[in-house]
LUMVEXMAR-214091 format. One record per residue: residue number from 0; residue in one letter; x, y, z of N, C-alpha, C in turn. Coordinates in Angstrom, 3 decimals. Layout:
BEGIN
[site NUM,'a',[X,Y,Z],[X,Y,Z],[X,Y,Z]]
...
REM end
This chain:
BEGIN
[site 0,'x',[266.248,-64.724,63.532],[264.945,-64.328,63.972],[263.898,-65.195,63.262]]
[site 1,'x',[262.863,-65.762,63.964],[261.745,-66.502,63.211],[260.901,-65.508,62.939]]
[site 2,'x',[260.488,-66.289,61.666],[259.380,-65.300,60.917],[257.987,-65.385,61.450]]
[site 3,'x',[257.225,-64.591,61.186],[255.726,-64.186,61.573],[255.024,-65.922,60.886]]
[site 4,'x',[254.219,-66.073,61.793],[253.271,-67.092,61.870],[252.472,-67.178,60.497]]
[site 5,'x',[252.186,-68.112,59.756],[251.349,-68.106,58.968],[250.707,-69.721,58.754]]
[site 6,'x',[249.414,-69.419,58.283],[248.354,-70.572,58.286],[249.261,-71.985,57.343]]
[site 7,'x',[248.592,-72.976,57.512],[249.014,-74.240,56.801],[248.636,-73.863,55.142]]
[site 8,'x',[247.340,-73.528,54.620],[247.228,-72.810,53.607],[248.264,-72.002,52.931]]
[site 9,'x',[248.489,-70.980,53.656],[249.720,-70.028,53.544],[250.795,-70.569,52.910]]
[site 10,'x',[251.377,-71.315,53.567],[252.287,-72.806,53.525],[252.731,-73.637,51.949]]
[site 11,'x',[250.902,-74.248,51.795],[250.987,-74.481,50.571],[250.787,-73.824,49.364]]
[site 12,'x',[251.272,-72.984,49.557],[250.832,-71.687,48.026],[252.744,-71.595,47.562]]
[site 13,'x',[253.282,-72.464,48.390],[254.764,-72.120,47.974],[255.373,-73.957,47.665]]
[site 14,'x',[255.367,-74.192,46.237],[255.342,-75.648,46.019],[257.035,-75.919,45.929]]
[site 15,'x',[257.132,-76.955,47.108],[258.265,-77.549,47.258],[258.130,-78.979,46.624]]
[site 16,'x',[259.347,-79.079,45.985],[259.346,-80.458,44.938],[260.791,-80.663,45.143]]
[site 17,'x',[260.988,-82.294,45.424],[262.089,-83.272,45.189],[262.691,-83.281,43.468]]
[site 18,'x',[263.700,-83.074,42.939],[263.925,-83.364,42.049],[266.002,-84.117,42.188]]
[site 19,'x',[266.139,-84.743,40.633],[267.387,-85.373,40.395],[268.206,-84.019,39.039]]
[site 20,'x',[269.375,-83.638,40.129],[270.497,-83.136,39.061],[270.589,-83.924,37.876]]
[site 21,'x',[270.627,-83.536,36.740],[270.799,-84.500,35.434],[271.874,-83.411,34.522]]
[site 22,'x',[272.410,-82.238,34.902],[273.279,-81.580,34.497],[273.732,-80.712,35.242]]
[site 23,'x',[275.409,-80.559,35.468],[275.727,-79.648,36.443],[277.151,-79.118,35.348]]
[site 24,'x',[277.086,-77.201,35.566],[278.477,-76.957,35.016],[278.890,-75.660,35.846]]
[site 25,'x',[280.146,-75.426,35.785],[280.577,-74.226,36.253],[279.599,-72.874,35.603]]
[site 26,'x',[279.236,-71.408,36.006],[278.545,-70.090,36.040],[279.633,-69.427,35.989]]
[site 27,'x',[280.804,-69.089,35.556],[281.572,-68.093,35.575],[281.305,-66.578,35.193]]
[site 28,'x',[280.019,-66.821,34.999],[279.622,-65.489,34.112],[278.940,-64.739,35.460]]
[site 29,'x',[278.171,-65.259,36.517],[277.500,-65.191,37.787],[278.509,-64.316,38.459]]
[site 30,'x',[277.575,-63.193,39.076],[278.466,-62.166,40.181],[279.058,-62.991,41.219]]
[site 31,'x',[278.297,-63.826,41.894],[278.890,-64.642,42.695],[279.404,-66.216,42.166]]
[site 32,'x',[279.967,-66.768,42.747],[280.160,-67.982,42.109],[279.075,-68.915,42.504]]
[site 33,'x',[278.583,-69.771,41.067],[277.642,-70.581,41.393],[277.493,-71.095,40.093]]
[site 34,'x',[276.674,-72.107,40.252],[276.760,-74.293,39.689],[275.754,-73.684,38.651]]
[site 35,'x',[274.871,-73.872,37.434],[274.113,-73.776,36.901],[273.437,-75.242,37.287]]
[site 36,'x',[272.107,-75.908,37.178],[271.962,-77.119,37.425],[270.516,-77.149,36.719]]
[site 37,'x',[270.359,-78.668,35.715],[269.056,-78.520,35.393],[268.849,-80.078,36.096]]
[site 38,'x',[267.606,-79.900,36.219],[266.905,-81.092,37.417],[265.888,-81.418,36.906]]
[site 39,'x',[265.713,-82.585,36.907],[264.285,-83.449,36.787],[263.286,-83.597,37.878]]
[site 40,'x',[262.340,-82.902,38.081],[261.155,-82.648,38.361],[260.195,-83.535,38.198]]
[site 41,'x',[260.406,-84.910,37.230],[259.360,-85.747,36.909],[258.254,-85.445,36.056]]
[site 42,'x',[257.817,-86.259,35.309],[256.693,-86.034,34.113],[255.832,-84.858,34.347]]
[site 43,'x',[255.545,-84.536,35.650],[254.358,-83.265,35.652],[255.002,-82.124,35.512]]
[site 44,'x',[256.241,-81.734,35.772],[256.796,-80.766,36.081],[257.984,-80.700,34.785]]
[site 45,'x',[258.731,-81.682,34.629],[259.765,-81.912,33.829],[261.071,-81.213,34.123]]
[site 46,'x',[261.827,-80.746,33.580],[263.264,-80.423,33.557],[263.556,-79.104,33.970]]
[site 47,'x',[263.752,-78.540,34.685],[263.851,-76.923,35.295],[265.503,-76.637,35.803]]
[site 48,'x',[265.826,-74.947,35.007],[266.873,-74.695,35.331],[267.137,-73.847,36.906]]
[site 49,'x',[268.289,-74.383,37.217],[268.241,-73.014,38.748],[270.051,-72.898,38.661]]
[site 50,'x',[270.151,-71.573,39.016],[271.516,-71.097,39.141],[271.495,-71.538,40.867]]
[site 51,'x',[272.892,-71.844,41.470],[272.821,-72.198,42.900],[274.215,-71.562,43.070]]
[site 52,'x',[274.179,-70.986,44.352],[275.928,-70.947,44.755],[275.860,-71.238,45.966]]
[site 53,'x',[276.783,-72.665,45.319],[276.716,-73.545,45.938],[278.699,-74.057,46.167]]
[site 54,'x',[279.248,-73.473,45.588],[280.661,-73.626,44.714],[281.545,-73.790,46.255]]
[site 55,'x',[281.006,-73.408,47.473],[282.012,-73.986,48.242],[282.083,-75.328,48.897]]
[site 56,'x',[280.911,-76.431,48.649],[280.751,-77.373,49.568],[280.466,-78.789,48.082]]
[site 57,'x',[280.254,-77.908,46.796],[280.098,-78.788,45.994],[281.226,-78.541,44.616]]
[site 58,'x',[281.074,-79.589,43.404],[281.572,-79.652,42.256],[280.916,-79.924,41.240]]
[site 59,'x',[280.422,-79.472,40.326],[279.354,-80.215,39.355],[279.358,-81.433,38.852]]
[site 60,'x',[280.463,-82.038,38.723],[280.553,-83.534,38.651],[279.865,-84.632,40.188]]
[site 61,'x',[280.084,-83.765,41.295],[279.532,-84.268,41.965],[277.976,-84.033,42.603]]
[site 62,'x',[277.154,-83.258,41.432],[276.227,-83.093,41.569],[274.987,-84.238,40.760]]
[site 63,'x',[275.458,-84.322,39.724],[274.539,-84.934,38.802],[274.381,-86.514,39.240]]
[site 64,'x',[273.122,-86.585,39.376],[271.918,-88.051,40.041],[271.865,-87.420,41.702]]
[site 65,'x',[272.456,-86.726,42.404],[271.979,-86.372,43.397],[270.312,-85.829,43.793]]
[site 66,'x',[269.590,-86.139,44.636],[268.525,-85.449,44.577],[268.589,-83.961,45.400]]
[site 67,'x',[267.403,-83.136,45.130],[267.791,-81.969,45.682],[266.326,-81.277,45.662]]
[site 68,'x',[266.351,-80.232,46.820],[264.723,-79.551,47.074],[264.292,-78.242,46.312]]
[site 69,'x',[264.027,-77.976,45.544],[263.945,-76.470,45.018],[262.146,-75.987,45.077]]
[site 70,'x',[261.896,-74.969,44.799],[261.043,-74.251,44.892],[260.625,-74.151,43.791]]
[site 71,'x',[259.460,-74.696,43.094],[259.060,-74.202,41.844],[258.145,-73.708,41.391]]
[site 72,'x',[257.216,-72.352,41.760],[256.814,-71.812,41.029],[256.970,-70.262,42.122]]
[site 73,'x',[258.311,-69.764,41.639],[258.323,-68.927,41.657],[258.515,-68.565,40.624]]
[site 74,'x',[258.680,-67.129,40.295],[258.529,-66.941,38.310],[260.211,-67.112,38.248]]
[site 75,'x',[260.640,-66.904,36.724],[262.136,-67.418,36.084],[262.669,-65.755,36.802]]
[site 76,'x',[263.823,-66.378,37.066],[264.698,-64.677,37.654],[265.982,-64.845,36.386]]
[site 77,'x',[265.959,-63.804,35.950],[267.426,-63.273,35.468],[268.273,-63.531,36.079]]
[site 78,'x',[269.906,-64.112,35.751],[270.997,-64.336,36.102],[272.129,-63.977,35.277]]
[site 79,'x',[272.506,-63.087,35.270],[273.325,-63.076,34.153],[272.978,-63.364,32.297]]
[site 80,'x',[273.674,-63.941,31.947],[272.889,-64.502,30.293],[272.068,-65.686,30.530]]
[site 81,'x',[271.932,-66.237,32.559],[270.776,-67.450,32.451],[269.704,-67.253,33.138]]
[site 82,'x',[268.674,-67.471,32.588],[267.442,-67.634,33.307],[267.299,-68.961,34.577]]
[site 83,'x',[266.739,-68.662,35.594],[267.074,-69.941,36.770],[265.274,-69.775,37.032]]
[site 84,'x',[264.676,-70.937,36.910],[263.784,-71.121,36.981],[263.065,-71.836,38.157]]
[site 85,'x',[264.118,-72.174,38.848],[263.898,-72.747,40.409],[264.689,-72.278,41.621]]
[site 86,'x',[264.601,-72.387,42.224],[265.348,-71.727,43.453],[265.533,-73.420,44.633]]
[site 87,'x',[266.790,-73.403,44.015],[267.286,-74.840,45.001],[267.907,-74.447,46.657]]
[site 88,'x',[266.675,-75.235,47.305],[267.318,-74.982,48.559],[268.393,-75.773,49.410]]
[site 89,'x',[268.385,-75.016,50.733],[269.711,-75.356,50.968],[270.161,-74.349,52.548]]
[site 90,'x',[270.895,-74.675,52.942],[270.815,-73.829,54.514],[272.549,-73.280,55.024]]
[site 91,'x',[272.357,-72.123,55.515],[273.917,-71.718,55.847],[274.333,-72.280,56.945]]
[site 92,'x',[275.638,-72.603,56.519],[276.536,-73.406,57.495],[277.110,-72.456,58.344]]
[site 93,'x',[278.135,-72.529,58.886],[278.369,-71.779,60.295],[279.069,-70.747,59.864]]
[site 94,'x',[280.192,-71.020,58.166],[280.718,-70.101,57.458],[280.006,-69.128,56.781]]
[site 95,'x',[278.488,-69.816,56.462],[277.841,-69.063,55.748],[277.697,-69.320,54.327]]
[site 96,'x',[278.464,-70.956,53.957],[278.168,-71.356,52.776],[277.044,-72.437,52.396]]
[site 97,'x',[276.262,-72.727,51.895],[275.329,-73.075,51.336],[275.532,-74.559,51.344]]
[site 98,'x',[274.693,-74.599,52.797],[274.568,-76.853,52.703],[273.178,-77.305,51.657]]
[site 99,'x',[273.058,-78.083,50.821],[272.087,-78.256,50.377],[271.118,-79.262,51.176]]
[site 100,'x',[269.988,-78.930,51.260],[268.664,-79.591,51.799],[268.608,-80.877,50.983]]
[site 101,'x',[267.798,-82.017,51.226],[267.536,-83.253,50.642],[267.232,-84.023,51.592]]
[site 102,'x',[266.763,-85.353,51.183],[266.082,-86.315,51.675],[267.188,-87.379,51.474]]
[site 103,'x',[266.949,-87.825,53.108],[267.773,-88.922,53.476],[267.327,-90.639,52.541]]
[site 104,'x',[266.108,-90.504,52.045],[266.320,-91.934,51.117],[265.516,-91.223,49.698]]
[site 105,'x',[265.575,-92.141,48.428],[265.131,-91.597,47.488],[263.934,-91.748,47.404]]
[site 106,'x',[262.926,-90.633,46.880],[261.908,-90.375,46.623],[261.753,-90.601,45.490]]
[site 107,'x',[260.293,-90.070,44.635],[260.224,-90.004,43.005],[260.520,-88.872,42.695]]
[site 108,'x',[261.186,-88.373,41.588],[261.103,-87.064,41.273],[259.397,-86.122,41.284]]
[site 109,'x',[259.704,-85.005,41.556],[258.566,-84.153,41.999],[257.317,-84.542,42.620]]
[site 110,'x',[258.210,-85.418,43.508],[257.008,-85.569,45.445],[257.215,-84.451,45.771]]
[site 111,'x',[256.166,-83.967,46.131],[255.576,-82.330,46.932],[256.065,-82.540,48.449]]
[site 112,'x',[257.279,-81.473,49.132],[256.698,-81.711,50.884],[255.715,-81.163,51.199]]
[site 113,'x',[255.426,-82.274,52.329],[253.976,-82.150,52.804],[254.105,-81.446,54.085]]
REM end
């Protein structure tokens, strides 16, 4: 179902930023299974953690220098013993597991979509 209409304003009150994996490890501690990942955001923003479960389409070795889209300023959510400070997006596949979003060539870390 699409969601209710909202202004371009609206829009930008929810800051989407490009960033680079620079650490990826297994969450075993996580109800569900999922990657812990801290990402570079670039000098304005810097280094931000996000829990992802992501564990069926990825490996944490094959995460780190990848770029990736997260959401950052929503406030830090509890995860278990980790705080996830971004919310990395990403879209359900037909199974229902988690494709990650990104940009087809590289950007700078924390270019805003426009």
């Amino acid at each position: 179902m699409q969601s209710p209409t909202i202004t371009y304003d609206q829009f930008l009150t929810v800051d989407i930023r490009i960033g680079t994996v620079v650490e990826a490890m297994p969450f075993p501690e996580a109800r569900k299974p999922a990657i812990k990942l801290v990402i570079d955001f670039g000098p304005e923003i810097g280094r931000k953690k996000s829990s992802a479960q992501i564990t069926q389409h990825y490996k944490p070795d094959d995460l780190v220098g990848r770029q990736v889209c997260g959401v950052v300023n929503f406030p830090p959510r509890q995860i278990g013993p980790f705080i996830s400070e971004v919310l990395t997006l990403g879209f359900h596949d037909k199974h229902g597991y988690v494709v990650l979003a990104n940009v087809d060539q590289s950007v700078p870390n924390g270019a805003r979509l426009l």
